[in-house]
C-alpha positions as CSV (number, residue, x, y, z in Angstrom):
1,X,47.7,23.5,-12.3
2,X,46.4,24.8,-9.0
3,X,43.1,24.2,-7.5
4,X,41.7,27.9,-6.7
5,X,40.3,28.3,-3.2
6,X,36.2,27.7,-4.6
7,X,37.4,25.2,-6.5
8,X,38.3,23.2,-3.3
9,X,35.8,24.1,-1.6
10,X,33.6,22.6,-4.0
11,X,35.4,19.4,-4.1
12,X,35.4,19.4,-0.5
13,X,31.2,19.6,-0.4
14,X,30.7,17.8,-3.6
15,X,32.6,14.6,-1.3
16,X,30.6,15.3,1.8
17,X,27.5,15.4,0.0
18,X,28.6,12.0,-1.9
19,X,29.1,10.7,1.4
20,X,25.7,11.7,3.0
21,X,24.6,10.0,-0.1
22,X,25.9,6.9,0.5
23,X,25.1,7.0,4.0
24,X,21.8,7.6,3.3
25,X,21.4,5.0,0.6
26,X,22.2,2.2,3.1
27,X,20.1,3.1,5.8
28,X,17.2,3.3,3.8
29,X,18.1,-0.2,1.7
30,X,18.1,-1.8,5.7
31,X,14.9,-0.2,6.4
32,X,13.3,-2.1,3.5
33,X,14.4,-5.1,4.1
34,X,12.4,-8.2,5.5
35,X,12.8,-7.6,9.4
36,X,14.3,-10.6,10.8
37,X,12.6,-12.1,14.3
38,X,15.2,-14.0,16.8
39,X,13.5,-17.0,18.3
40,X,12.2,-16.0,21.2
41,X,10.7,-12.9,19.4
42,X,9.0,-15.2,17.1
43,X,8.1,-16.9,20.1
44,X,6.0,-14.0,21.6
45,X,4.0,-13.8,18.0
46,X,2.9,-16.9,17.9
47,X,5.6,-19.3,16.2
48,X,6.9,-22.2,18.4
49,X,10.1,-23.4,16.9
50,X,11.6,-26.9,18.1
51,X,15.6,-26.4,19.1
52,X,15.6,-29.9,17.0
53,X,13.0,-30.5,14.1
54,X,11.1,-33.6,14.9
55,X,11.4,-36.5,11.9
56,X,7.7,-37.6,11.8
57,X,8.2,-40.6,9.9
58,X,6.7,-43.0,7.5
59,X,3.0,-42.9,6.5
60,X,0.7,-43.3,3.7
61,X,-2.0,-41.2,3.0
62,X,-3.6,-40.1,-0.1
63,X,-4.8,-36.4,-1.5
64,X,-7.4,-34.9,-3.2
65,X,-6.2,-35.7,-6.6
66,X,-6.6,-39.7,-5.7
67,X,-2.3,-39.8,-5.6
68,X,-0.4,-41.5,-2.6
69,X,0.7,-39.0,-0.2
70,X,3.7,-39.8,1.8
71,X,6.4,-38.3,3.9
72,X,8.1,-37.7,0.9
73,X,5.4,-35.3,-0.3
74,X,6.9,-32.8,2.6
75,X,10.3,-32.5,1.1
76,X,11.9,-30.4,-0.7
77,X,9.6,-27.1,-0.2
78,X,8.5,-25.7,3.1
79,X,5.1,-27.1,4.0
80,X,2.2,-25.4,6.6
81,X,0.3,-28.0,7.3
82,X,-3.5,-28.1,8.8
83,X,-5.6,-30.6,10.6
84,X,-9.5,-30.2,9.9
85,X,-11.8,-31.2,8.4
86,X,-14.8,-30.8,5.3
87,X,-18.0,-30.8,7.7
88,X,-16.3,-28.0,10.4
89,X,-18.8,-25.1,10.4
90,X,-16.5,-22.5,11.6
91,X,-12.7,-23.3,12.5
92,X,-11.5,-25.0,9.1
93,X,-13.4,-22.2,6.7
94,X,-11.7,-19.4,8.5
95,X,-8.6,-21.3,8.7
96,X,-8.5,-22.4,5.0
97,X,-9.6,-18.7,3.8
98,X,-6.7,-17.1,6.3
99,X,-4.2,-19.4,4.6
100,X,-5.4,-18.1,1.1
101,X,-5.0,-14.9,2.2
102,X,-1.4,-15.5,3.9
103,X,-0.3,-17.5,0.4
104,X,-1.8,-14.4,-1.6
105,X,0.5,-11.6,0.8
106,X,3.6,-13.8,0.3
107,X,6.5,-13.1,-2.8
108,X,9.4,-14.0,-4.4
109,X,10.8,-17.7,-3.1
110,X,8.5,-17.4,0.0
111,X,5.6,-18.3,-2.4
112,X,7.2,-20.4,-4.5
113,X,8.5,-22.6,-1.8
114,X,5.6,-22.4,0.9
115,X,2.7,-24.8,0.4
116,X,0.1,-25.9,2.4
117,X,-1.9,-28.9,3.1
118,X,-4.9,-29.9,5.3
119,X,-5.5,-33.4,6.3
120,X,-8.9,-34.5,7.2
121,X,-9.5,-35.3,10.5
122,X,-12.4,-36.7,9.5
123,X,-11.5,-39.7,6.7
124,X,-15.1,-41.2,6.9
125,X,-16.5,-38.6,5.5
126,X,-13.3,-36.8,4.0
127,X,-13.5,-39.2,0.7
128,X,-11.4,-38.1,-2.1
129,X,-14.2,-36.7,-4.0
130,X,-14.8,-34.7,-1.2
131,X,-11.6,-33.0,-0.6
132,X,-11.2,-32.5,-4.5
133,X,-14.7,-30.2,-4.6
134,X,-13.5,-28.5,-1.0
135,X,-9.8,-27.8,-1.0
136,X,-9.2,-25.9,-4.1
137,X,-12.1,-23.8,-3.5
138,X,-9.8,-21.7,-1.1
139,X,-6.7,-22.1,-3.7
140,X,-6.5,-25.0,-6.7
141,X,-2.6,-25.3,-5.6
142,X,-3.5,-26.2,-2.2
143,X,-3.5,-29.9,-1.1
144,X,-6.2,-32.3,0.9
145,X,-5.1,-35.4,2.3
146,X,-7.0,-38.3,3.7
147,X,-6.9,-42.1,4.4
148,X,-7.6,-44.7,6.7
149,X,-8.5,-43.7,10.3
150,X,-5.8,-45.2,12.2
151,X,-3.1,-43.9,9.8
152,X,-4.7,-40.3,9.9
153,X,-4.6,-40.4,13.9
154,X,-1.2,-41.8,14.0
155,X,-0.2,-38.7,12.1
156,X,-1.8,-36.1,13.6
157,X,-0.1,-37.6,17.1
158,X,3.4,-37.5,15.4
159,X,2.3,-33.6,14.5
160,X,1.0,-32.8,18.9
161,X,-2.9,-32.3,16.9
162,X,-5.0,-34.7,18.9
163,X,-8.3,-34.9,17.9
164,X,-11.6,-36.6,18.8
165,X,-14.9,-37.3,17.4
166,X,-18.3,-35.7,19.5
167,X,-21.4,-37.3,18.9
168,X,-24.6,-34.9,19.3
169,X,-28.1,-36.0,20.7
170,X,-29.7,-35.9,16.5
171,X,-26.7,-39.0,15.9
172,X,-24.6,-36.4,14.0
173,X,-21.4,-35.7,15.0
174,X,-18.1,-32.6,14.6
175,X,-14.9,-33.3,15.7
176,X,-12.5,-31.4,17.9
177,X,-9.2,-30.8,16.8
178,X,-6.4,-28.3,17.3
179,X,-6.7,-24.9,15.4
180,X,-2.4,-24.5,15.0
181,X,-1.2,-24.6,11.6
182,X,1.9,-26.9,12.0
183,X,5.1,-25.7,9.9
184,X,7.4,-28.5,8.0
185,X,11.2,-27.5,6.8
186,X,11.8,-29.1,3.5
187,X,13.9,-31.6,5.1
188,X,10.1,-32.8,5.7
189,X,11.0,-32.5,9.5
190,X,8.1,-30.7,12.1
191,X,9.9,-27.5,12.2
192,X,7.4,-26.0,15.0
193,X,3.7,-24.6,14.9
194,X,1.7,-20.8,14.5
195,X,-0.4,-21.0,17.5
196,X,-3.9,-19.8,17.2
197,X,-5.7,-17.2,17.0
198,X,-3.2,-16.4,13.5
199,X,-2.8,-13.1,12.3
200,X,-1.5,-12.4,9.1
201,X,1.1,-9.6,9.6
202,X,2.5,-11.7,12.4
203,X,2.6,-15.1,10.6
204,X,4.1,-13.4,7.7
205,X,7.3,-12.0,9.4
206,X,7.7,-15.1,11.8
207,X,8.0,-17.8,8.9
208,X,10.2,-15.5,6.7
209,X,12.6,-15.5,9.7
210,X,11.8,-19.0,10.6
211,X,13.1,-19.8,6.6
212,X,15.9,-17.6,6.4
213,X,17.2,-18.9,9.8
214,X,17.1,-22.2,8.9
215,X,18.8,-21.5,5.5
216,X,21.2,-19.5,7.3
217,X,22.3,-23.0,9.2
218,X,22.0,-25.2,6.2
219,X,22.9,-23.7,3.2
């Protein structure tokens, strides 16, 4: 049997309209998809990534639960960690609340494997007592770590966050310290840092693409 002339026709436009369809269909699956930053764009939006990740070593600490914290509590997940402290008045509250919101805005694996932790800077009055009735206050799966001075300051130089104690006039006293949030691979290696001022919408797309490149390379 013969095709009649329509009959082509509309076999001929019935395939160029499947076509269009499938076109169409993949351009707007890319278009949803998590944009992916090279390096030097996450660079210029705030995310310093280290050509080699930087093995920070042994140390013990311990968290806000009263558990030993080690080295080997930054394994196995992704970690975005933050130096600060209980008694900070402005720096740490925004910081801890921003870090909420960024944990809230992220899905799938990203939340699962993406935790964050801030060690005191500030372990004399940091107690674990005191960490347990701050830190979960911005999100009960968040972690506090403290512990003795010189083990806290050898840290926070392995991790580039210097920080120093300033004594006021009254006797009291704040600390300065960096405001980066420093970002661990789950190889427990410093993987880079978010320089401040963080935005969310920024520090969203540049750790997806931080993670999927590095899973890219070791997967």
């Amino acid at each position: 049997m013969t095709l009649s002339q329509n009959q082509r026709v509309g076999l001929t436009v019935a395939a160029i309209l499947l076509v269009i369809a499938v076109i169409v269909s993949g351009f707007v699956y890319r278009i949803q998809q998590p944009r992916i930053m090279t390096e030097s764009e996450m660079r210029a939006n705030g995310l310093f990534v280290f050509d080699t990740p930087r093995d920070p070593g042994v140390f013990s600490l311990i968290d806000h639960r009263g558990e030993e914290f080690t080295e080997r509590n930054l394994e196995g997940d992704w970690t975005l960690l933050f130096f600060g402290f209980t008694y900070c008045p402005d720096i740490c509250p925004t910081t801890m609340a921003f870090l909420s919101q960024l944990s809230e805005a992220l899905e799938g694996t990203e939340a699962e494997t993406t935790g964050v932790v801030m060690l005191s800077v500030d372990p004399a009055r940091d107690t674990v007592e005191q960490l347990a009735s701050y830190v979960p206050y911005y999100d009960p799966d968040f972690t506090g770590v403290t512990g003795d001075f010189t083990e806290v300051l050898s840290v926070a130089r392995r991790f580039n966050s210097p920080f120093r104690k300033v004594t006021s006039d009254d006797g009291d006293y704040q600390v300065d310290h960096s405001a980066n949030v420093i970002l661990i691979n789950p190889r427990g290696d410093f993987h880079g840092f978010f320089r401040a001022p963080l935005d969310l919408a920024k520090m969203k797309v540049t750790l997806r693409s931080a993670q999927y490149l590095w899973s890219r390379q070791y997967d």
